[in-house]
N, C-alpha and C positions, 0 to 999 in steps of 0.2 A: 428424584432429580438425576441421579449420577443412571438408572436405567435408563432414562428418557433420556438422555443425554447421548450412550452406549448407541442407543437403536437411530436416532438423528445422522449420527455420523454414520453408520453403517448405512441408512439409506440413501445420503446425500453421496459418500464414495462409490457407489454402485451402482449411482441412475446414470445416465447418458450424456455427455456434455453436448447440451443445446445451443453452445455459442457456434458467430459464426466459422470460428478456425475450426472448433470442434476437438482441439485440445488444448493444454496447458501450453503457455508462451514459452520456448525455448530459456530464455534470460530467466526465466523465475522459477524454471524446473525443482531447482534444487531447494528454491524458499518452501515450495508447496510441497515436496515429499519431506523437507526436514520436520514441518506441523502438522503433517498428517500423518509420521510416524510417535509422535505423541501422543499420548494417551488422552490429555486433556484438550488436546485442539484439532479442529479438522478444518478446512479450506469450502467455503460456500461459491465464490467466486473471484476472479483474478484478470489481470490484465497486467502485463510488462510494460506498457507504453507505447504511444501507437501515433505516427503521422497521417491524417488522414485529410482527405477533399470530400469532402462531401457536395451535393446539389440540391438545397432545399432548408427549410428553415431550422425542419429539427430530424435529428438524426431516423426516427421511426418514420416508414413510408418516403425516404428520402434516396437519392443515388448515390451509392457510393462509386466516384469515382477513379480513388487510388486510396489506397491503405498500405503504411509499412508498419512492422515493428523494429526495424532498425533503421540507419540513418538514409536518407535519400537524394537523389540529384536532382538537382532545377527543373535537367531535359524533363527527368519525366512527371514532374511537378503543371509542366506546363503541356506538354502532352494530354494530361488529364484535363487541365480544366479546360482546352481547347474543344471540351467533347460536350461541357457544362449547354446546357437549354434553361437555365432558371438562371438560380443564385448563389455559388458556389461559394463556398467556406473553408480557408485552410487553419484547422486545428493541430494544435499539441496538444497530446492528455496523458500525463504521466503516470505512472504506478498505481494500481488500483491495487487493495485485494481485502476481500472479507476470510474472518475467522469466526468460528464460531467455537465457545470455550466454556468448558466443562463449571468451573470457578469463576466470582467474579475478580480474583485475588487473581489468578489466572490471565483473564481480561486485564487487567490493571499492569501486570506482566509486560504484555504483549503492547500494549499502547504506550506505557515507556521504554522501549527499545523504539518504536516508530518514530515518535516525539525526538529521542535523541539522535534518531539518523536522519532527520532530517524533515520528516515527512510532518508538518506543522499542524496538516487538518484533518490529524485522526482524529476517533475517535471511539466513544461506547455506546454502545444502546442493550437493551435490556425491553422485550416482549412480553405480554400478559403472558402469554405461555410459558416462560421460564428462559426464553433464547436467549443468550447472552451473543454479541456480536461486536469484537474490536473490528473498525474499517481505518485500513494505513492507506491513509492518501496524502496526496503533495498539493503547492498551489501554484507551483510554475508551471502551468499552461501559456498556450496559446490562442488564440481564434481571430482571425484576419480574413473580412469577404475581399472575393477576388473577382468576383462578376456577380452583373444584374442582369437578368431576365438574357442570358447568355452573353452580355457584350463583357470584352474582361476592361475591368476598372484600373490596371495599372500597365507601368511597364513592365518587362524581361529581368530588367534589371532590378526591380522593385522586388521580384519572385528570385530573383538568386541571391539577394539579400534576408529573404526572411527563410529559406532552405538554409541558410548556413545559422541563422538563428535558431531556427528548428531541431534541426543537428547538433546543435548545441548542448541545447536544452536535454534532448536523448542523453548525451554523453553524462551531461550532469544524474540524470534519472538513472543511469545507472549504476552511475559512480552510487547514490543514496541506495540502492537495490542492494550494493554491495556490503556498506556498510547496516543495514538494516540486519542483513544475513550471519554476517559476521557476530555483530552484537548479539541479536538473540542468541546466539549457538552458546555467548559466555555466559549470559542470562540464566539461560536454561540449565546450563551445566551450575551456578551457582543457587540456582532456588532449590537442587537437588540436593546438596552438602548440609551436612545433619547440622541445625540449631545451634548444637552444642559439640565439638570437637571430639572427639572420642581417647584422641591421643594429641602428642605434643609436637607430631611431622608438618600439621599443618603452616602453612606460612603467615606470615600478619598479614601481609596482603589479603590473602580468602579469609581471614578472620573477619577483617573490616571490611569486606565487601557485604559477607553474609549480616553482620549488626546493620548495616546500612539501610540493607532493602527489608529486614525485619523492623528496624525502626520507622520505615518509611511505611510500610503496613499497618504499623500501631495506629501513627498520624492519621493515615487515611479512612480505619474504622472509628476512631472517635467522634460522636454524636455531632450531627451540624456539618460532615463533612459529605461535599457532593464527590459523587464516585465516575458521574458521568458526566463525557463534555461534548457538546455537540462539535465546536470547531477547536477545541486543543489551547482556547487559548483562558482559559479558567487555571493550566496546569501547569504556568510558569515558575509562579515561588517552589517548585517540586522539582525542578531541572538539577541544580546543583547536587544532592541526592543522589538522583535520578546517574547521574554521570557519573558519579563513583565508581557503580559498579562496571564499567566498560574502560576503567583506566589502565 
């Protein structure tokens, strides 16, 4: 496992980014080289958040006709869908990002720090193949049609109402980006502190951080216990816990 593992991340850091920007989202730069400079985690796919219009019912084979990853104005909210010939769609879609993780202890890691910054419908999955994959996702979206068969369905002021909703919502997704960031970095730096103290320097605080997520590990391999959640919401009695270690 741990070579198969080795050689996954070496080929997924090395192929080509096929998305449409064609590279990492500026806002989340830092999340994705801090887990990709980890031994045990590498980055499959990501998104920072994104305002978009689109023209058509589902995003594949559909027009795109304004995309930001940061905040946007009305003008040009409305500029765009004035170009719409179908049925045009104004979305928010917040934070995306898959990891894919050496450990499933690892995985369990990473999806509570998401879980506590915010992000509600992460989750684990686990492939016949051995793939382990935390996905941190949020559920404050948006999606609001804006025209049918090109007529637009509201007013001006309908559209500079749900732009400052939208922008909202960003600020909020980033605010969670931030603390997502911040948390793992204490995470990480605390699943590396040796079990057992070596010396007497240590402070009580990292003492009881480290029992904390050690005991919260025991809990989670004992028999009967599910390790995986589809929507984040099986992982509540585990919060309290869970929040220790980011105090």
């Amino acid at each position: 496992m741990e070579k198969g593992f080795h050689q996954w991340k070496e080929q997924c850091l090395n192929k080509l980014d096929l998305s449409k920007k064609g590279q990492v989202d500026e806002d989340i730069a830092h999340v994705v080289s801090l887990l990709n400079s980890c031994e045990q985690y590498f980055t499959t796919s990501s998104c920072s958040g994104r305002i978009i219009l689109i023209d058509g019912a589902q995003k594949h084979g559909c027009v795109w006709l304004f995309v930001s990853h940061q905040q946007c104005k009305s003008d040009d909210l409305m500029s765009a869908v004035a170009r719409s010939s179908g049925d045009a769609v104004l979305k928010f879609e917040p934070f995306v990002l898959h990891v894919q993780c050496r450990r499933l202890e690892d995985a369990q890691l990473t999806h509570s720090v998401a879980i506590n910054s915010g992000f509600r419908n992460s989750g684990l999955t686990v492939s016949k193949t051995g793939k382990i994959i935390t996905a941190v996702r949020s559920t404050h979206g948006l999606e609001v049609p804006l025209s049918h068969q090109g007529k637009l369905l509201v007013e001006q002021e309908y559209i500079c109402f749900l732009t400052q909703i939208a922008n909202q919502k960003m600020e909020e997704n980033l605010r969670r980006i931030h603390r997502f960031y911040q948390n793992l970095q204490s995470a990480l730096h605390t699943d590396k502190l040796p079990a057992e103290p070596q010396t007497h320097h240590h402070s009580q605080e990292t003492k009881n951080q480290t029992s904390v997520y050690k005991r919260r590990r025991r809990r989670e391999q004992q028999p009967g216990t599910d390790c995986c959640h589809g929507d984040g919401s099986s992982i509540e009695p585990e919060l309290d816990d869970c929040l220790d270690l980011f105090t």
